[in-house]
C-alpha positions in Angstrom: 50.5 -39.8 -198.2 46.7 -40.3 -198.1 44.4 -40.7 -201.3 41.1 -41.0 -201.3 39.0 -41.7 -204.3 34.9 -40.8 -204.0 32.2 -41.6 -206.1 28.7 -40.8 -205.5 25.6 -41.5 -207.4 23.9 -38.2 -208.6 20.9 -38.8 -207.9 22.2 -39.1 -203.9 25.2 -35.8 -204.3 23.3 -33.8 -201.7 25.0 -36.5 -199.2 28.5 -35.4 -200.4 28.9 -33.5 -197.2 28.4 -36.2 -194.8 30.2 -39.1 -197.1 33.0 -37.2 -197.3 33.3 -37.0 -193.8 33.2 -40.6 -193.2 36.6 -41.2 -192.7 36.6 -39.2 -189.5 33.2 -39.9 -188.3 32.4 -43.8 -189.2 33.6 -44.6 -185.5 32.0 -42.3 -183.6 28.7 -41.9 -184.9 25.9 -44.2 -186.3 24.4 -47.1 -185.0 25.9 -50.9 -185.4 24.0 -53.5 -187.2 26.9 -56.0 -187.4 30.5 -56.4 -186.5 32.4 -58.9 -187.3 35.0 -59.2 -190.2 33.5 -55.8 -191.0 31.3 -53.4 -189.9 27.9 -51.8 -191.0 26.2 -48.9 -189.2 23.1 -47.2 -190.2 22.6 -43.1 -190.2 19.8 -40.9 -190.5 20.6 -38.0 -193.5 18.5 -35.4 -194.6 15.5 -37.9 -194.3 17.4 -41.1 -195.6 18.3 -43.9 -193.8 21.7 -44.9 -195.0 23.9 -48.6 -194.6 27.9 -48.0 -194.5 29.4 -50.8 -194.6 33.3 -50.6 -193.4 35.1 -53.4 -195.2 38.3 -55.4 -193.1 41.7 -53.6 -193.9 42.7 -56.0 -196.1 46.2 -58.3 -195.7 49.1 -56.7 -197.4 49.2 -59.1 -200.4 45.8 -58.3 -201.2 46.8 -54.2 -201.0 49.1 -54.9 -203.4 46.4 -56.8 -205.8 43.4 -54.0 -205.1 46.2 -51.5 -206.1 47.2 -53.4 -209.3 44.7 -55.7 -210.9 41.5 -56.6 -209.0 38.6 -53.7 -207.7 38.0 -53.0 -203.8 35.1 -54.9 -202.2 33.1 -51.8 -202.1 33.7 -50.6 -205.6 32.4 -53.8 -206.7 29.6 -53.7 -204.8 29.0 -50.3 -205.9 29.1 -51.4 -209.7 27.3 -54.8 -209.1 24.3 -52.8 -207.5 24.1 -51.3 -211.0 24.5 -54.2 -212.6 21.5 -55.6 -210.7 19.2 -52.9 -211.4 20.3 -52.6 -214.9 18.6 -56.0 -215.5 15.3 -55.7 -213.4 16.7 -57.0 -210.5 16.5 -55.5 -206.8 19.2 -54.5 -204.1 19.2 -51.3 -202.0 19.9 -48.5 -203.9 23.7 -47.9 -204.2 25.4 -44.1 -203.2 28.7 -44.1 -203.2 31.8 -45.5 -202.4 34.8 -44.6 -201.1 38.4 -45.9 -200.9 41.2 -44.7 -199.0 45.2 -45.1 -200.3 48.4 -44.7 -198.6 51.9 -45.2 -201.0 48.6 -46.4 -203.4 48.0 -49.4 -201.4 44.2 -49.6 -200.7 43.9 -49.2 -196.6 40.5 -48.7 -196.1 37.1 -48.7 -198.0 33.4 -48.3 -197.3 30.1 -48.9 -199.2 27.3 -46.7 -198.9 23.3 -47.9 -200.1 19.6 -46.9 -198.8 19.1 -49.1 -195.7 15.3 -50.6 -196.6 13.5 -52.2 -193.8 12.6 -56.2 -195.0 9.8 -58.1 -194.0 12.0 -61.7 -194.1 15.3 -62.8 -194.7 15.9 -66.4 -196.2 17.8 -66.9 -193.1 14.7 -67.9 -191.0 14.5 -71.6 -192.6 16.6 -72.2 -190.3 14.1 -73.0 -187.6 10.3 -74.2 -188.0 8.4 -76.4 -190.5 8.0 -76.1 -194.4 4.1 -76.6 -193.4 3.1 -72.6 -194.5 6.2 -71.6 -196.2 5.3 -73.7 -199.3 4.6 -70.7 -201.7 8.1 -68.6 -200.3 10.5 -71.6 -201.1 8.3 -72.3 -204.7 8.9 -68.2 -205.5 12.3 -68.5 -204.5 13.4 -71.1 -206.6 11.6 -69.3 -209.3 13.8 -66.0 -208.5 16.9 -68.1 -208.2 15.9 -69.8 -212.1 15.4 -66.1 -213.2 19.1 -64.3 -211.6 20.6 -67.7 -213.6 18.5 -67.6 -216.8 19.8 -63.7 -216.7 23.2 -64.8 -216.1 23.7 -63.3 -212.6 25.9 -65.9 -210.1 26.0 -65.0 -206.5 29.1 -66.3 -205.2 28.0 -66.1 -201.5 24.4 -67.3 -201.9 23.8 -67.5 -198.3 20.3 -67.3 -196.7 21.5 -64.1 -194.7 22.3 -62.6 -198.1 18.6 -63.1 -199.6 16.0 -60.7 -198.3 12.6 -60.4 -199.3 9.3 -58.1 -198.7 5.7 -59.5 -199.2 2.9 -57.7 -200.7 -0.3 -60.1 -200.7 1.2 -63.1 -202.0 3.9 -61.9 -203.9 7.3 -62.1 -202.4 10.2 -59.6 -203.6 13.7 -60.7 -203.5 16.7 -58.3 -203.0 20.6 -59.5 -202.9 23.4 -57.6 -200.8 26.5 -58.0 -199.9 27.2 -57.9 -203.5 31.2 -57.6 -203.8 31.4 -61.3 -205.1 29.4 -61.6 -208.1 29.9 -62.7 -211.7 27.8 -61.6 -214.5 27.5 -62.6 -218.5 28.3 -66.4 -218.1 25.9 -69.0 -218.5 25.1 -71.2 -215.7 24.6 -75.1 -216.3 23.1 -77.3 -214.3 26.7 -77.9 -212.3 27.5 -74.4 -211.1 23.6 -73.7 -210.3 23.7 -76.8 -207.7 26.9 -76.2 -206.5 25.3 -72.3 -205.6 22.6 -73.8 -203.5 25.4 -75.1 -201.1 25.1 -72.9 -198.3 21.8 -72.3 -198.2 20.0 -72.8 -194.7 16.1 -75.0 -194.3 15.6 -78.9 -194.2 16.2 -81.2 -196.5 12.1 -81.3 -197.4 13.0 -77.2 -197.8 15.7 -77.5 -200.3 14.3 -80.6 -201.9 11.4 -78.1 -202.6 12.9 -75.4 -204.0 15.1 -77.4 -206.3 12.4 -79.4 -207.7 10.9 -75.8 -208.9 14.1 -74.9 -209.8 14.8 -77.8 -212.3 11.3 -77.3 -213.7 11.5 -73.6 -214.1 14.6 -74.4 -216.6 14.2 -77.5 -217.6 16.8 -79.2 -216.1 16.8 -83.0 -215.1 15.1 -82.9 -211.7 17.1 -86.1 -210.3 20.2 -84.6 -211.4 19.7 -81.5 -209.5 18.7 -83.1 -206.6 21.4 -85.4 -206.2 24.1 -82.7 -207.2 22.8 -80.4 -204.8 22.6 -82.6 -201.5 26.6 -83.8 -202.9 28.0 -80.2 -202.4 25.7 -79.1 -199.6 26.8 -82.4 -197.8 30.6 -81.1 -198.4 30.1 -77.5 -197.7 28.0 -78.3 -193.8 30.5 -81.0 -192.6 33.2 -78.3 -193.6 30.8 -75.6 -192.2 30.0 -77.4 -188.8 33.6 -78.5 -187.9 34.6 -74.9 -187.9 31.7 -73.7 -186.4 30.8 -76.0 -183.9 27.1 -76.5 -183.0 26.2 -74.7 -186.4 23.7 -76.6 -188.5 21.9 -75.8 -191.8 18.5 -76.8 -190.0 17.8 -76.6 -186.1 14.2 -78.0 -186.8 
């Protein structure tokens, strides 16, 4: 016996029709802007340009713990989005999500935001020189200082996560893939480090940004630096022998 369980953001109901029909027409229609563990597709709506993202069906040990104890990826993106927004901060605007039970284990879910066109992801340190790019990394590590000084902990702060649009000189950041976040819990100088880990850029790139870090909040500068480099040392050689050929910076 199939359940599903809806919600939808009011100020987005008019797309009830077409959410609700997901289930039947996620594989069929839209257009693929990644597949891997999951899937997201893009679709045109009554004027909006929607992101549905399809999240893995999950082992059966974790369809027992979604039915018990912890939330579905998508709800929690869903709620997190809110969470974001709540405190200034910016992510596409969440719409709904939707989660599909058989025997109330959770089979299937999907998260549904406004798709927003970027001009940059964080991702593209991965190649080039800092030589230009001085005044993104110094406003990222001031948005970084800000999301930790408000208590906000990406748990996947990877440089494909971070997205950004520019208007003069002024860079906007927006997080997604939001379904591992915590909120409410102050960050020391420990846990901030250890979330620059996975970052991608040169060593001049992230010795940058973490020098503006520790003087946007006052944290020991040498300390930071030497943390940081420690767990992003751990993390890559982890990272590259699993990946082979896959290195924080290709220069």
């Amino acid at each position: 016996m199939t359940k599903i369980k809806l919600v939808i953001n009011e100020e987005y109901r008019q797309l009830e029709d077409f959410i609700t029909a997901l289930p039947q027409t996620f594989l069929q229609m839209g257009e693929v802007i990644y597949s891997g563990r999951n899937i997201i597709k893009t679709f045109y709506v009554d004027g909006i340009k929607l992101n549905v993202k399809s999240f893995k069906k999950p082992i059966f040990i974790n369809q027992i713990a979604y039915s018990i104890f912890r939330k579905s990826k998508a709800k929690r993106s869903y709620l997190y989005a809110f969470k974001l927004k709540e405190r200034g901060l910016y992510t596409p605007d969440p719409i709904s999500y939707m989660e599909l039970r058989q025997y109330n284990l959770l089979k299937y879910s999907l998260y549904i935001s406004v798709h927003k066109e970027f001009d940059g992801m964080m991702r593209e340190l991965h190649s080039g020189g800092i030589q230009g790019r001085e005044e993104l990394l110094r406003q990222f590590a001031l948005y970084t200082a800000e999301l930790h000084e408000k208590q906000v902990l990406h748990l996947d702060y990877s440089s494909g996560n971070i997205l950004y649009k520019k208007n003069g000189d002024k860079y906007t950041f927006y997080l997604v893939d939001l379904n591992r976040m915590t909120f409410d819990k102050p960050i020391d100088i420990n846990t901030a480090c250890f979330n620059f880990r996975r970052l991608w850029g040169s060593d001049e790139m992230i010795t940058l940004i973490v020098k503006e870090y520790a003087k946007a909040r006052n944290l020991d500068e040498k300390t930071c630096l030497r943390k940081t480099f420690e767990y992003r040392k751990k993390f890559w050689d982890v990272y590259t022998k699993q990946h082979p050929g896959t290195l924080p910076y290709m220069g």
